[in-house]
DRENDODREN-753418 format. One record per atom (N, C-alpha, C, O): residue in one letter; x, y, z. Coordinates in pm, 1 decimal. Each point is the difference from the previous one (the first is absolute). Example, Ala and Ser with C-alpha at 12.3 -4.5 7.8 and 13.67 -1.06 7.14 Angstrom:
<pts>
  residuo         u         v         w
        A    1319.0    -569.0     780.0
        A     -89.0     119.0       0.0
        A      90.0     120.0       0.0
        A     103.6      -1.9      66.5
        S    -138.6     106.9    -138.5
        S      82.0     119.0       6.0
        S     -77.0     109.0      73.0
        S      50.9     110.8      16.9
</pts>
This chain:
<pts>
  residuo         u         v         w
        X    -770.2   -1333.0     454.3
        X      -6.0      98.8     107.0
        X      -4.0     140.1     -59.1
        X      35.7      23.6    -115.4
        X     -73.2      51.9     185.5
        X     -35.7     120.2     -81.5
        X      84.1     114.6      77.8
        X     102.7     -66.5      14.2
        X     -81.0     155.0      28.9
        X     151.4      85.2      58.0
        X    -101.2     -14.9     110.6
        X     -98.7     -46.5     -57.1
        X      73.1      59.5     171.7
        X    -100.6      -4.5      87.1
        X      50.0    -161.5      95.6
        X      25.4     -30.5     116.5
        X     -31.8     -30.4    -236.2
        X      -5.3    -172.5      88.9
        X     150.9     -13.7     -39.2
        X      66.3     -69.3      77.2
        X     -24.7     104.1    -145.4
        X     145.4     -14.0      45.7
        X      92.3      64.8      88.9
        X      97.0     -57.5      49.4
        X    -120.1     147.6     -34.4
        X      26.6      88.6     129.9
        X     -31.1     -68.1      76.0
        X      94.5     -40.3      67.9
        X    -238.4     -17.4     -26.9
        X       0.2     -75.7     136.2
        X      39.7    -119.6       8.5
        X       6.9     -54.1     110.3
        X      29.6     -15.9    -234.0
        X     113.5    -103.8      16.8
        X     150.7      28.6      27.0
        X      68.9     -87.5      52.4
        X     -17.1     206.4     -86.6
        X      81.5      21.6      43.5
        X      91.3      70.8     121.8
        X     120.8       4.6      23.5
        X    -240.0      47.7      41.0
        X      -9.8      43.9     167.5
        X     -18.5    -133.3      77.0
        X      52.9     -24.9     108.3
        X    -145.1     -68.1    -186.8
        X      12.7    -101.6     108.7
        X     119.6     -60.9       9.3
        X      50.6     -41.6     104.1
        X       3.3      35.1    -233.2
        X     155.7     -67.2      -1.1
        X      68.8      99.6      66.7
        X      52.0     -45.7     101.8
        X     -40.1     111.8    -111.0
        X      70.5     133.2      76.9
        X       6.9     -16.6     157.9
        X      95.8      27.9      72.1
        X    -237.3     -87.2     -29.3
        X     -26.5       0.7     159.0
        X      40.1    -105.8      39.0
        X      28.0     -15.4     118.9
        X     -12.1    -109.7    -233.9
        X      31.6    -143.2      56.3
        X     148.8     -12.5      -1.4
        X      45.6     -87.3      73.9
        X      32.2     152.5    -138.7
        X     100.1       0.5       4.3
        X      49.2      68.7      96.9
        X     116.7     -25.4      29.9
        X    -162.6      92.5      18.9
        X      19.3     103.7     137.9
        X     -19.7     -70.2      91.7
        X      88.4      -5.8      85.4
        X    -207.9     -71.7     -68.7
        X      -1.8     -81.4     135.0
        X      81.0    -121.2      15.8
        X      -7.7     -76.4      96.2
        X     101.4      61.3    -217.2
        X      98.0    -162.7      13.2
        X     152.5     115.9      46.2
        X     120.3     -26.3      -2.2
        X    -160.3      97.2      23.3
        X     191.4      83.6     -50.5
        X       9.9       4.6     -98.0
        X     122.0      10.6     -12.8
        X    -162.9     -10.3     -80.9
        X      76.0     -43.9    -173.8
        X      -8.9     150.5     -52.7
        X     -47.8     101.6      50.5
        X      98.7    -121.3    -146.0
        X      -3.8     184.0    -116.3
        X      46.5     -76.4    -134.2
        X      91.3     -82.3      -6.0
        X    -168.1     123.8     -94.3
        X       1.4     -31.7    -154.8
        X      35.4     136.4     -39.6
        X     -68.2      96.1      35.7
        X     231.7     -78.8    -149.3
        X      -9.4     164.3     -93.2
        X       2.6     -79.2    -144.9
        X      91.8     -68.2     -45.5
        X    -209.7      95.4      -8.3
        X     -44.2     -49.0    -157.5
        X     -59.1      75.9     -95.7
        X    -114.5      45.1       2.0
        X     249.8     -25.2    -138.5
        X     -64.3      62.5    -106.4
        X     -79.8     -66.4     -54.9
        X      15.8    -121.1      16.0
        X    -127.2     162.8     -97.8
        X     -98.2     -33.1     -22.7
        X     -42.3     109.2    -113.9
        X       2.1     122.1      15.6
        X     -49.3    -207.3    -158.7
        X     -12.5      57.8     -97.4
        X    -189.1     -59.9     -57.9
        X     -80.1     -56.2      74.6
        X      58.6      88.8    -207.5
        X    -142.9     -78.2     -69.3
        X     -96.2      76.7      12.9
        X       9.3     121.2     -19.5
        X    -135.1    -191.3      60.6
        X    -151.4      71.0     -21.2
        X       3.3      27.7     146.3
        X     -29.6     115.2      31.7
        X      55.0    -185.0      48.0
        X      18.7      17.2     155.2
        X      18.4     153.4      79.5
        X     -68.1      64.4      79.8
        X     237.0     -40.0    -168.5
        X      45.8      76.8      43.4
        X     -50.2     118.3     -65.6
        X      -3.3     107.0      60.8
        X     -37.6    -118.1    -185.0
        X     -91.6     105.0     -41.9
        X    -132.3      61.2      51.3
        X     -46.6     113.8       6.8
        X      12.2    -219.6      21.3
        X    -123.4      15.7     110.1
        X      44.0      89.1     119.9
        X     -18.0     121.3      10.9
        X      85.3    -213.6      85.3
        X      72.3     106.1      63.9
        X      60.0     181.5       6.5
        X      12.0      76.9      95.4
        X      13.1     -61.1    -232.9
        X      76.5     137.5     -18.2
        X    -110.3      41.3     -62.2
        X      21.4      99.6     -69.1
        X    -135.4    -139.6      67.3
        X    -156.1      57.8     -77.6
        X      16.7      10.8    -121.2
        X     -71.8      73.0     -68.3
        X     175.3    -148.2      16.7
        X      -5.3      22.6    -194.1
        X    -123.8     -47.6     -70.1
        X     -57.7      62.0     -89.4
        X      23.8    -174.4     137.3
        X    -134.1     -52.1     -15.4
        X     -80.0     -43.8      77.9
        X      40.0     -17.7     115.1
        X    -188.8     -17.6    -150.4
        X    -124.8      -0.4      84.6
        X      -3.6    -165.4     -30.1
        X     -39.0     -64.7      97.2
        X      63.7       8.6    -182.4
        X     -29.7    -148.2      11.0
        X      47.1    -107.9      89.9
        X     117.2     -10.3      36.1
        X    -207.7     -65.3      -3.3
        X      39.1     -85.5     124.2
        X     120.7    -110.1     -80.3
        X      16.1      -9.7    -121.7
        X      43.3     -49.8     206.8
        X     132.4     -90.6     -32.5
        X     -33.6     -89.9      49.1
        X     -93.2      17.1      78.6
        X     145.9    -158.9     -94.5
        X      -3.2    -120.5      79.0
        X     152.8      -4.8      75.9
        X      15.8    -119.6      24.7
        X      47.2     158.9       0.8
        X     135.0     -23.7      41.6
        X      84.3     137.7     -38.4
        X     -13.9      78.4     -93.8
        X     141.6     -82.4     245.9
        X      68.3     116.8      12.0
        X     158.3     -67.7     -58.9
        X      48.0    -103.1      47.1
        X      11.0     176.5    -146.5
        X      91.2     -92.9     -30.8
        X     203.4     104.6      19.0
        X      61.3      95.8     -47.2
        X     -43.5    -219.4     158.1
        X     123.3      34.7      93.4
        X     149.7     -12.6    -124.1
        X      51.5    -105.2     -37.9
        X     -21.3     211.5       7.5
        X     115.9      -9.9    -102.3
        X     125.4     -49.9      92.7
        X      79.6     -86.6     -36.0
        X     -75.6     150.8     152.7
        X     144.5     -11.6      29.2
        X       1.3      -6.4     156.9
        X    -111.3       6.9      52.1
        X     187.7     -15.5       6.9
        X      22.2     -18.6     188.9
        X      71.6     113.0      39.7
        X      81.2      27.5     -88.3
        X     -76.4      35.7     164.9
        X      51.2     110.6      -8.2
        X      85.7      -9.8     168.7
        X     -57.2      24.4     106.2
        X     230.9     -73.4    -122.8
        X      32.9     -55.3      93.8
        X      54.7      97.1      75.7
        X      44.7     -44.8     105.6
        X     -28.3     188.1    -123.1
        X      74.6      97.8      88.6
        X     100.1      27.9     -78.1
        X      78.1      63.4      71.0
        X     -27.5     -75.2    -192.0
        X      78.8       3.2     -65.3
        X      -2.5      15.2    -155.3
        X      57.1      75.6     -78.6
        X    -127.9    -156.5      68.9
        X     -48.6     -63.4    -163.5
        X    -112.1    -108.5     -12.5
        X     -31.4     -94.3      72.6
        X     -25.8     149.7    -210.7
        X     -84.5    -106.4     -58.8
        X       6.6    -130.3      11.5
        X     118.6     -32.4      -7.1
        X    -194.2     -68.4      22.8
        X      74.4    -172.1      46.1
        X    -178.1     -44.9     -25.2
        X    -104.7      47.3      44.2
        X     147.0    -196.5    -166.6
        X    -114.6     -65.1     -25.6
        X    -122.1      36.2     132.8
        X      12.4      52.5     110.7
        X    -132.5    -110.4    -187.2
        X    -102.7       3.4      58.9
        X     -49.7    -106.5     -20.4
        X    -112.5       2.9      49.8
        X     136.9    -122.1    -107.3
        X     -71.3    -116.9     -57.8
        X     124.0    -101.8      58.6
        X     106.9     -23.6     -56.2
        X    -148.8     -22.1     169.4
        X    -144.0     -78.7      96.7
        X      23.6     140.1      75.0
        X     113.3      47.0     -10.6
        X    -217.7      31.7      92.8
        X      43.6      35.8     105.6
        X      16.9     -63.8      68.7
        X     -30.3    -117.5      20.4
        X     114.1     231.1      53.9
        X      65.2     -63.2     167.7
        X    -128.6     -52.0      48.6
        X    -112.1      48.0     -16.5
        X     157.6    -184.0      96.9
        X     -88.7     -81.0      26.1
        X     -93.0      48.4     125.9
        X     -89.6     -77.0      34.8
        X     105.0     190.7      29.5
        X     -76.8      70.5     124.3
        X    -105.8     111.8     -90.1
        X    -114.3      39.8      22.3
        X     187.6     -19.2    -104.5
        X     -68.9      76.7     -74.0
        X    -126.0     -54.7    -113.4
        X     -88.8      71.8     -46.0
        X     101.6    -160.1      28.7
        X    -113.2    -117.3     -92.4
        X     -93.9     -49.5      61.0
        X    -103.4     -30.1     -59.5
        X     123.0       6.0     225.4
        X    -105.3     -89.3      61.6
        X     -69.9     128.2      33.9
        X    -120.9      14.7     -17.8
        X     204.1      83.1      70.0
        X    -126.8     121.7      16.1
        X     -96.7      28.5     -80.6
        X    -120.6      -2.7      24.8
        X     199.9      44.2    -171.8
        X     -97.1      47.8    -141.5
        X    -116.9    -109.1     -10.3
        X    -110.2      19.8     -51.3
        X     159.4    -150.1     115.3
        X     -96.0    -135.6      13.0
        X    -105.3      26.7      82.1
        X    -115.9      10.5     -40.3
        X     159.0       3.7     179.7
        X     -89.9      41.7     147.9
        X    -131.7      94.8     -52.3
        X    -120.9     -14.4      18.5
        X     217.2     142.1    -109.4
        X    -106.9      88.0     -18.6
        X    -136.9      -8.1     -76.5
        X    -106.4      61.4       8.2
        X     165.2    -185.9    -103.3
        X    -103.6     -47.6    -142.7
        X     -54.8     -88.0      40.4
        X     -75.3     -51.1     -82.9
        X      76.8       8.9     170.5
        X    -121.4    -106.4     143.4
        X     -63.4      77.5      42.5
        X    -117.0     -36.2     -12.5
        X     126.1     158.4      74.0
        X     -29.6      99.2     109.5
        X     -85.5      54.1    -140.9
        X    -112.9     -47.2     -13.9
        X     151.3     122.4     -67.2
        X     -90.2      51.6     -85.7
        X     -92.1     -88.3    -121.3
        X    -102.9      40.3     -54.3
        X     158.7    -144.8      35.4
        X     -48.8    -120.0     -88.7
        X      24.3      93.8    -146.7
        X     -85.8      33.4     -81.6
        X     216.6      -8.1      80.6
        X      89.7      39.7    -124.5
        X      53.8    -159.3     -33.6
        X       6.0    -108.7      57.4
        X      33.0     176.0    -204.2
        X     123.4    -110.8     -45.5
        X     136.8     -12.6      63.1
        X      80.0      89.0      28.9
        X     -70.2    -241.5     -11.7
        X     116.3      -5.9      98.0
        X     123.8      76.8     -53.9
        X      89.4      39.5      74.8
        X     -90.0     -14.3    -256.9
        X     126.0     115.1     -23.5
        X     -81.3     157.7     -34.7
        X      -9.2      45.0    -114.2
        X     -17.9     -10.6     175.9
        X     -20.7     107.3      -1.0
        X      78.7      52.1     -16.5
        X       1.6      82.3     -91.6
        X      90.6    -100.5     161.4
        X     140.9      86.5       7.8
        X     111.2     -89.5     -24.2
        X      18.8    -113.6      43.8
        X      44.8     177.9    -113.8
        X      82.0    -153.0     -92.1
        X     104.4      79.0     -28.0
        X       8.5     121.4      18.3
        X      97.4    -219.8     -78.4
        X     193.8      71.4     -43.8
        X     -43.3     -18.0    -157.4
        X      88.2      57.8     -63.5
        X    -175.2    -107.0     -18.7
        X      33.3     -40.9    -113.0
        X      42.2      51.8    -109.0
        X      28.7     -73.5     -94.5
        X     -13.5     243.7      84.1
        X     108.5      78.1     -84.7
        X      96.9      45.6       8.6
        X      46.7      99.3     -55.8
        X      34.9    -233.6     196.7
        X     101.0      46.6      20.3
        X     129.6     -47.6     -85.8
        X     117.2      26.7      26.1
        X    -165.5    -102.2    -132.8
        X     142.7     -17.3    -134.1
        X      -7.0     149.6     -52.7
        X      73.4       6.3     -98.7
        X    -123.2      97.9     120.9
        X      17.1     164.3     -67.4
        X     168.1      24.0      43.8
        X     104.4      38.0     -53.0
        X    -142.6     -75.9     155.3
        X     211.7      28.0      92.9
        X      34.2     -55.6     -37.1
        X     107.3       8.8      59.6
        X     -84.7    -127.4    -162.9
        X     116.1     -61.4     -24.5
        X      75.7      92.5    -144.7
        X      97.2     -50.7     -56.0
        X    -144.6     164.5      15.2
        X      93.0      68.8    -104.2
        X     -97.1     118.0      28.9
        X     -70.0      71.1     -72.2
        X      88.2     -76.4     178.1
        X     -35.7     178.7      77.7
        X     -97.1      74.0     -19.1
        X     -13.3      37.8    -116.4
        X     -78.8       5.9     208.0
        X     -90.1     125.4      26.7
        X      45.6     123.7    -107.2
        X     105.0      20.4     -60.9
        X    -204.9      35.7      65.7
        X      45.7     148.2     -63.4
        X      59.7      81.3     118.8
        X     -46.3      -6.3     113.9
        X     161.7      89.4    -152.7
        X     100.4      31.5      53.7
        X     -69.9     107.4      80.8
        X     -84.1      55.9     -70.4
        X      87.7     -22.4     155.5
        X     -24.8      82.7     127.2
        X    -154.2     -66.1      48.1
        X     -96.2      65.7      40.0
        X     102.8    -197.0     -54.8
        X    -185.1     -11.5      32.1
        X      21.7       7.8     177.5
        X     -73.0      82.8      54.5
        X     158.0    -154.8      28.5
        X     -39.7      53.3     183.4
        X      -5.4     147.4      22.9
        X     -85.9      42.6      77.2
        X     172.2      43.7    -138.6
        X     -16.7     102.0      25.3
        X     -94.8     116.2     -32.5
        X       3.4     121.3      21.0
        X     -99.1    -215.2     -87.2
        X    -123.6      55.7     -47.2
        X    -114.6     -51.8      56.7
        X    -100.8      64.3      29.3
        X     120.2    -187.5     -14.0
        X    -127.9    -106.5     117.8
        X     -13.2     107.2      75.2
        X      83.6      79.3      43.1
        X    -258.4     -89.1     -26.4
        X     -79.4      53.6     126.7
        X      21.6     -90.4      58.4
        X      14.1    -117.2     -34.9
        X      -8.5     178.6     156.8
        X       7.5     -75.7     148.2
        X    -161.1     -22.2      54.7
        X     -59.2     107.0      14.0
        X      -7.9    -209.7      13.8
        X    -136.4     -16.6      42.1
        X      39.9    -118.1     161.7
        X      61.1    -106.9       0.3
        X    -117.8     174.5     106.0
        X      91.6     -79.8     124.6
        X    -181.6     -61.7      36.5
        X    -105.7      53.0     -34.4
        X     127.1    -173.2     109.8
        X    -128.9     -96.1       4.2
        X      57.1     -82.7     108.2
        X      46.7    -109.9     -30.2
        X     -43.9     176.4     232.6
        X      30.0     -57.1      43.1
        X     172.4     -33.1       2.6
        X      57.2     105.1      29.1
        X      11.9    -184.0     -44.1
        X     127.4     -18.4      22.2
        X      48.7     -72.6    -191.8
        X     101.7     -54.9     -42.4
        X    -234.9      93.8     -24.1
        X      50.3     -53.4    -152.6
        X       0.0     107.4     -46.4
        X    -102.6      68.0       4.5
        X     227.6     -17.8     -67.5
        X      58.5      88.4     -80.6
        X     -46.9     -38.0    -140.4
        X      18.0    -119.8     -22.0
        X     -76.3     191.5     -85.5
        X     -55.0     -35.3    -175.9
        X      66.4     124.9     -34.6
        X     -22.2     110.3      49.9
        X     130.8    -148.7    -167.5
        X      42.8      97.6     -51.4
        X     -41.8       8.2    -141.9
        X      61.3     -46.3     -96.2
        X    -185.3     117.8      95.3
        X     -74.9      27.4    -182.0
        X      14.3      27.3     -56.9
        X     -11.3     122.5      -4.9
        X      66.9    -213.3    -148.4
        X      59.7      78.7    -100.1
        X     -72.0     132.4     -38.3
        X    -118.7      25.9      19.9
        X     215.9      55.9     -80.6
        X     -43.2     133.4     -57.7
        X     -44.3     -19.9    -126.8
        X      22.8     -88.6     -82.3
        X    -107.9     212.3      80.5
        X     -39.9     -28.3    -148.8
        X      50.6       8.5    -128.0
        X     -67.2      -4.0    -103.1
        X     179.1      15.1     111.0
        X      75.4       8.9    -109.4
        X      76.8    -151.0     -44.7
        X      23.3     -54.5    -107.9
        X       1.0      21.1     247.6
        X      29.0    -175.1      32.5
        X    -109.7    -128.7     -57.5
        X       6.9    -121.1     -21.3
        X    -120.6     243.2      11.1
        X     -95.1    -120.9      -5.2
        X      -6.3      10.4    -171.0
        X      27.9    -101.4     -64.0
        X     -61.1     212.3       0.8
        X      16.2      -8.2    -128.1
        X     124.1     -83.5     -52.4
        X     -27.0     -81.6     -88.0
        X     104.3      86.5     112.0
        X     108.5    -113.7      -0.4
        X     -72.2    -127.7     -15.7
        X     -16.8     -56.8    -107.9
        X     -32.0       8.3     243.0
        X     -50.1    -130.7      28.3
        X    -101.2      -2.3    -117.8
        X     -11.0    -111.3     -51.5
        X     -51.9     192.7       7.0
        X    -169.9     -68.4     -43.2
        X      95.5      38.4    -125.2
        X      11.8    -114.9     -42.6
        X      57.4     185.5     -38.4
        X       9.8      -2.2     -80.7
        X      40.4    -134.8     -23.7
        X     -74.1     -69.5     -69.5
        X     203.3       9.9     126.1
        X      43.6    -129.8     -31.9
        X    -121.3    -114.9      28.6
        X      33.8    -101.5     -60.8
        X    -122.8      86.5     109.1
        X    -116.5     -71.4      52.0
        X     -66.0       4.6    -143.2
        X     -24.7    -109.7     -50.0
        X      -3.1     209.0     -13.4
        X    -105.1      78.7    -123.9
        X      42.8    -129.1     -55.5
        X     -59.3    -107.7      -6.9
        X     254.4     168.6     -56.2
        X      49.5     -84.7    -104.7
        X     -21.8    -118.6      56.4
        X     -17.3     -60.3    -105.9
        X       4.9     -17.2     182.7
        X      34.8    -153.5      10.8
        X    -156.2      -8.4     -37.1
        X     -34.8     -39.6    -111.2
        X     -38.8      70.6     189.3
        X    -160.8     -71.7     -24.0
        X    -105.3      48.1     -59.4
        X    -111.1     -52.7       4.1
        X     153.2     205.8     -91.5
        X     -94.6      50.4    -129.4
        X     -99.0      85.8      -6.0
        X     -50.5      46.9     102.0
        X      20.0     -23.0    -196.3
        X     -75.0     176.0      -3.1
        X    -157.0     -63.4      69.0
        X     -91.5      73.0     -38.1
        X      49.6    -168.9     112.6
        X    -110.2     -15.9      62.4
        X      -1.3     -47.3     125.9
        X     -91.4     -58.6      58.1
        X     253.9     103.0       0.1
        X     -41.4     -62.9     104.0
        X       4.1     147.5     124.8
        X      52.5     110.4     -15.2
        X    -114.4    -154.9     110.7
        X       7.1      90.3     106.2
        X     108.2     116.7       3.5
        X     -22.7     118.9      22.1
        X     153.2    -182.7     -50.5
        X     126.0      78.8      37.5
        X     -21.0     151.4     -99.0
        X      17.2     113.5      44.3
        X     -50.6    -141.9    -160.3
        X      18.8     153.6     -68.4
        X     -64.8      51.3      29.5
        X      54.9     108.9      17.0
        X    -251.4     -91.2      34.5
        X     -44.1      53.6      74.1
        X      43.0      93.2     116.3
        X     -11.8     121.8      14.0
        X      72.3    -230.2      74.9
        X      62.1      47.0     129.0
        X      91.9     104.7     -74.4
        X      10.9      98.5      73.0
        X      45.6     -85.8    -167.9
        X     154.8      89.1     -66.9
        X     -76.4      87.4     -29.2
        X      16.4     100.9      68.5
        X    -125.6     -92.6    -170.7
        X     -83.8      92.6       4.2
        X      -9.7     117.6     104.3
        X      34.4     118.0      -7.5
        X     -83.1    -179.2      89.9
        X     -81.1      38.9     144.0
        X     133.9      95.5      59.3
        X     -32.6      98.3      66.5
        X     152.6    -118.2     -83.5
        X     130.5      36.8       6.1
        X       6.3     115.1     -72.5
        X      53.9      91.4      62.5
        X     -90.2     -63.6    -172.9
        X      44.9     109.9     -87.8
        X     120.1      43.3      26.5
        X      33.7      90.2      76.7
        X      55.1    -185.2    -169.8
        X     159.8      -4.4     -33.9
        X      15.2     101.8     -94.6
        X     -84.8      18.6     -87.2
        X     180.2      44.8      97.1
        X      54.0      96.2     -80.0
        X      96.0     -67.1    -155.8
        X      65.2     -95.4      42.6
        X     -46.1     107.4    -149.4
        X      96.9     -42.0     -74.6
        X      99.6     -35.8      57.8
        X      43.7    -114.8       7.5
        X      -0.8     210.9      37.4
        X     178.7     -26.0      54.7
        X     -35.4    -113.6     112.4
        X      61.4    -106.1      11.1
        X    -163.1     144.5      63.9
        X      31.8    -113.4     121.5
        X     -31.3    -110.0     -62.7
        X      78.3     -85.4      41.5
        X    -173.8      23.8    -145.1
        X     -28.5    -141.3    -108.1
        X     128.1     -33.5     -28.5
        X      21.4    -118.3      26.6
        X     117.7     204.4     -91.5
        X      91.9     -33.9     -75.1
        X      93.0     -16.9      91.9
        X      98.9     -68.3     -26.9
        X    -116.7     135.5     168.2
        X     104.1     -26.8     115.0
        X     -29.3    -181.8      29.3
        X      84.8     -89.1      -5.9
        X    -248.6      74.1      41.3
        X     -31.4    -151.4      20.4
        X      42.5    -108.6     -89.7
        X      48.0    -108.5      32.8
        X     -76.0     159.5    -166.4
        X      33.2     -89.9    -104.1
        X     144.7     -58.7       9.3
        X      20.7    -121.0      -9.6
        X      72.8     208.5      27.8
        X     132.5      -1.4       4.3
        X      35.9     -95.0     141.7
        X      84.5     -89.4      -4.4
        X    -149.8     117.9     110.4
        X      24.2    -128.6     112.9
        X    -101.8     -96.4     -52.3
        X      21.4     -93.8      76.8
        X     -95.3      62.7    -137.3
        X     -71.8     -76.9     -51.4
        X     120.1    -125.3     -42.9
        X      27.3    -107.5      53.5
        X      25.2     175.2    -170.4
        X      84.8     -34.9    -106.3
        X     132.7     -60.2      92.9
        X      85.7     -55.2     -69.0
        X     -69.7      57.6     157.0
        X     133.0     -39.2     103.3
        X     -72.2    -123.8      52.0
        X      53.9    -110.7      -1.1
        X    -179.9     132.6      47.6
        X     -72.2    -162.1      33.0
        X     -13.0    -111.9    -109.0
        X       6.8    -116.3      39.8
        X     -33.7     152.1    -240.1
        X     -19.3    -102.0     -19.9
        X      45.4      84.1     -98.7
        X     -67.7      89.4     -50.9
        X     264.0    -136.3       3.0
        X      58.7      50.9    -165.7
        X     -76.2     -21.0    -120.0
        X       5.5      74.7     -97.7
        X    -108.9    -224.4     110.8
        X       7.2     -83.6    -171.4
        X     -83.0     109.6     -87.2
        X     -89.0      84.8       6.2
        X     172.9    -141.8     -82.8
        X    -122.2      90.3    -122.5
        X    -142.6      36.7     -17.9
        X     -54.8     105.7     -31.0
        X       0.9    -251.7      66.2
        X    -148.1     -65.1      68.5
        X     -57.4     103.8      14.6
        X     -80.8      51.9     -77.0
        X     151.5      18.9     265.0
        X     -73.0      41.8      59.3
        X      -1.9     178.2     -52.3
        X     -90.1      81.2     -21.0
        X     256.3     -76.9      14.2
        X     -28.2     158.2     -61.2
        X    -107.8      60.6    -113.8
        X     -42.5     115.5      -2.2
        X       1.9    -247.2    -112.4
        X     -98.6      38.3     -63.0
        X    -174.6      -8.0     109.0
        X    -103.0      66.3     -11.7
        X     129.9    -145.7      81.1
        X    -157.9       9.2      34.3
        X      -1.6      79.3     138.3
        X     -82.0     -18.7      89.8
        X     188.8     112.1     -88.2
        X      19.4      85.3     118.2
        X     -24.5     158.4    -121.3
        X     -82.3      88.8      22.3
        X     153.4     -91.7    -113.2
        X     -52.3     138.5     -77.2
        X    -150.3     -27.9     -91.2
        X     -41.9      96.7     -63.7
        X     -12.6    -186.4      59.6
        X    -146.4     -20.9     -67.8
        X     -96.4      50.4     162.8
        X    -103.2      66.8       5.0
        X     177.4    -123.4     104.8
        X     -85.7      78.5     158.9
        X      31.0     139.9      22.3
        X     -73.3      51.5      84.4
        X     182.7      44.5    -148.4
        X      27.7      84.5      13.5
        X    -110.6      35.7    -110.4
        X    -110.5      23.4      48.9
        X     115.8     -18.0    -137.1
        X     -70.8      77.6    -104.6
        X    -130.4     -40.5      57.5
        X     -29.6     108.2      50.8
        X     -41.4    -164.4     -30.4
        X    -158.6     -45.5      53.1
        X     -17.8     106.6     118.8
        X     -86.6      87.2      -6.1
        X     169.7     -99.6     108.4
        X       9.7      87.2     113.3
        X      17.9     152.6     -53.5
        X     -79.8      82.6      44.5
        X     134.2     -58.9     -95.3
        X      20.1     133.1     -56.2
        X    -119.6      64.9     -81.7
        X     -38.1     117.0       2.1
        X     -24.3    -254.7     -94.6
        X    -102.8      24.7     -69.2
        X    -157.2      27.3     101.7
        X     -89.2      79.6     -29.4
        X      91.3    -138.7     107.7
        X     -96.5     -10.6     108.5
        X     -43.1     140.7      81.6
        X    -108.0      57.1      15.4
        X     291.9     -19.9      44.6
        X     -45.4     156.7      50.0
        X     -11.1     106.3     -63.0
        X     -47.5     102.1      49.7
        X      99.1    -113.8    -193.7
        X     -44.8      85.6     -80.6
        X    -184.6      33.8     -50.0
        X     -55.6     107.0     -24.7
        X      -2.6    -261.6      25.6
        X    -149.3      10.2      -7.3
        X     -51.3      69.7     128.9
        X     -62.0     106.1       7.1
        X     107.8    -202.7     110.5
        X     -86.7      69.0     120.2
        X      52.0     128.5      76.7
        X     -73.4      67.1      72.5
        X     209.8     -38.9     -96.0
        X      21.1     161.1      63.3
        X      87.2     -51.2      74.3
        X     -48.9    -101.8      48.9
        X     186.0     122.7      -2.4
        X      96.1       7.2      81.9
        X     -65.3      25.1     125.6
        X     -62.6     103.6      22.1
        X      73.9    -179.5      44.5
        X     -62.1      92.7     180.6
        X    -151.0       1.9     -14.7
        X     -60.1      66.5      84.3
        X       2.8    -116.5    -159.3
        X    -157.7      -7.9       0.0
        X     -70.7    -132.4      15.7
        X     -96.0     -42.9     -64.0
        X     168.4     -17.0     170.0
        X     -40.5    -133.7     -34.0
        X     -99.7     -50.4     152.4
        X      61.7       8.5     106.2
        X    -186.5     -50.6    -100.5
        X     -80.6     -28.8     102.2
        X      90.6    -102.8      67.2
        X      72.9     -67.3     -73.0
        X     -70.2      48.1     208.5
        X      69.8    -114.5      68.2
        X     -89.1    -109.1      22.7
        X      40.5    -102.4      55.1
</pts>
């Protein structure tokens, strides 16, 4: 989907949930939500739901609530999307915590009676940084970080919640070999000069 067709997947969910009574409030992080906040121009296959957002606090997203799944379903019939389009599946990130002030930084995007609270971009460098390290200097995610133009400090702020998601040694080395690549990268193409 490209920011265009996801929007109108997500007004329709927005409207279908409106016409049952229902209301969905869901953070929502990835290429999705980037799309969304215009960080990037590339289309996504799927919007990916970090957390539930119960009036209170963060609360899994993986299964959604079951009113909430047959809709995201209804809609991917109605549009002949993938039935997960919209999915919980990075919601093990909450099990040793978000970066610290991420709701109070979520954009609010309202769609009908579904509340999307979009990570910020500082949240998201977080995410893709840890994404980079797990799956490597070719995959999509450092691009997208790219496209971000992270500052040092904010790389070494991510790294550091990085490092709270996965202690082993393992990963801290192939988390500073993604730091140095990433670092090496915006130094070639220009901080803030990067085509979306």
């Amino acid at each position: 989907m490209d920011r265009n067709g996801l929007i109108e997947a997500l007004e329709t969910l927005g409207e279908l949930l409106d016409s049952r009574d229902q209301a969905a409030d869901v953070a929502v992080i990835g290429g999705g939500a980037l799309l969304l906040a215009k960080h990037i121009a590339r289309p996504t296959k799927d919007l990916d739901a970090v957390a539930i957002h119960d009036g209170n606090a963060l609360v899994s997203s993986d299964p959604l609530p079951e009113y909430l799944r047959e809709a995201t379903e209804d809609v991917a019939r109605i549009l002949d999307l993938d039935p997960r389009w919209f999915n919980g599946g990075p919601t093990d990130l909450l099990e040793f915590g978000l970066p610290e002030g991420f709701l109070e930084r979520a954009q609010v995007q309202q769609f009908g009676t579904l509340t999307l609270r979009v990570a910020d971009r500082l949240d998201q460098v977080h995410f893709k940084l840890y994404a980079a390290a797990d799956q490597g200097p070719e995959s999509r995610h450092v691009q997208d970080l790219l496209r971000l133009s992270p500052t040092e400090s904010e790389l070494e702020t991510a790294a550091s919640w990085c490092r709270t998601h996965d202690p082993s040694p393992g990963f801290a080395s192939v988390l500073g070999s993604c730091l140095e690549n990433v670092a090496s990268l915006i130094r070639k193409e220009g901080q803030g000069d990067h085509e979306p």
